[in-house]
Residue, then its C-alpha position, 0 to 999 in steps of 0.5 A: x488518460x484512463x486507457x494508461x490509467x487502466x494499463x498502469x495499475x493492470x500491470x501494477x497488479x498483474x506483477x506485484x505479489x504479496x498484496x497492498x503493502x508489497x504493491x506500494x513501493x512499484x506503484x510508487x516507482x511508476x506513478x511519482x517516478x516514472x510517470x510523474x503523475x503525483x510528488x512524492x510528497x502528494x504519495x506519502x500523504x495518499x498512503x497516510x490517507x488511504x492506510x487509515x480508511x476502510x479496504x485494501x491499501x493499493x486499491x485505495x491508493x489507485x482510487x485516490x490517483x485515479x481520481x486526481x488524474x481523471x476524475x470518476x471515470x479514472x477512479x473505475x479504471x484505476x480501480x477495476x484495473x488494480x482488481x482484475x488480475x488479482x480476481x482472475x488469479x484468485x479465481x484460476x487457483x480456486x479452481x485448481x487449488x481444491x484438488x492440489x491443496x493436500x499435496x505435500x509439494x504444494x504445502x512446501x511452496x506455500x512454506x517458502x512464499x510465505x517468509x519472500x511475502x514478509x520481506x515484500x512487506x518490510x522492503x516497503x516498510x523501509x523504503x517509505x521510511x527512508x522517503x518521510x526521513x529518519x528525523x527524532x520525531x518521525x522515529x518517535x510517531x512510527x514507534x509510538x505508533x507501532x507499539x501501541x497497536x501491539x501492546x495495547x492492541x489500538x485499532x489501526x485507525x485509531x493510531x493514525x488518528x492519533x498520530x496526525x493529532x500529534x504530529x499536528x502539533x509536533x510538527x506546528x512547533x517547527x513551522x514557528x522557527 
């Protein structure tokens, strides 16, 4: 188990660019799909808990499978697995980054991954909206949510805090009928 663990979320971060948001939807194709190691709603709850905690989304969700899957020693290899590629990448750039970062080609390249690197982030926005459903309220804490981070500048923590009280007692009120 913690050789595939390590092989899974090694090849998750090897092949997925644009960070933790643009890893959530291959790291839910491969575990809850692929390799049925969670349910999607197990997933859905991961992502709700490792978003409102302290570091990076995708090494908190291979935390939490790792863990669920192989206790501690899963959680390193899981964990050191999401990490590695992106430390060897990030390593291998700096070195070379320093002499080319000046030059015009590369600042052009940079121009058009920047935009692929949004559309990686909204194409996992809407994919886990599509799994938790369009209902009246789920719309209602997403944008709720969403517009107090922005307008009232709430700490993202703070927002999901907030949001789990409220669809405590959303959702509470639909258990009843």
């Amino acid at each position: 188990m913690l050789y595939q663990l390590f092989n899974t979320f090694f090849k998750i971060g090897c092949f997925t660019i644009g960070g933790g948001y643009a890893m959530v939807p291959v790291i839910q194709r491969e575990i809850v799909e692929n390799k049925k190691w969670i349910t999607q709603d197990e997933f859905l709850d991961a992502i709700a808990l490792t978003n409102s905690l302290p570091g990076p989304l995708a090494t908190n969700a291979a935390t939490y499978v790792g863990y669920k899957m192989a206790g501690i020693p899963g959680t390193l290899a899981a964990v050191f697995a999401t990490a590695l590629p992106s430390f060897l990448i990030i390593l291998t750039i700096a070195i070379f980054f320093t002499s080319i970062k000046d030059n015009i080609m590369v600042q052009h390249i940079f121009s058009g991954v920047r935009p692929a690197v949004v559309s990686l982030i909204v194409y996992a926005v809407i994919k886990l909206a599509k799994s938790i459903g369009f209902k009246t309220k789920n719309v209602i804490i997403s944008v709720g949510t969403l517009l107090g981070m922005i307008f009232l500048n709430i700490h993202p923590f703070i927002a999901v805090t907030a949001s789990g009280i409220i669809g405590f007692f959303f959702f509470r009120e639909e258990e009843g009928k």
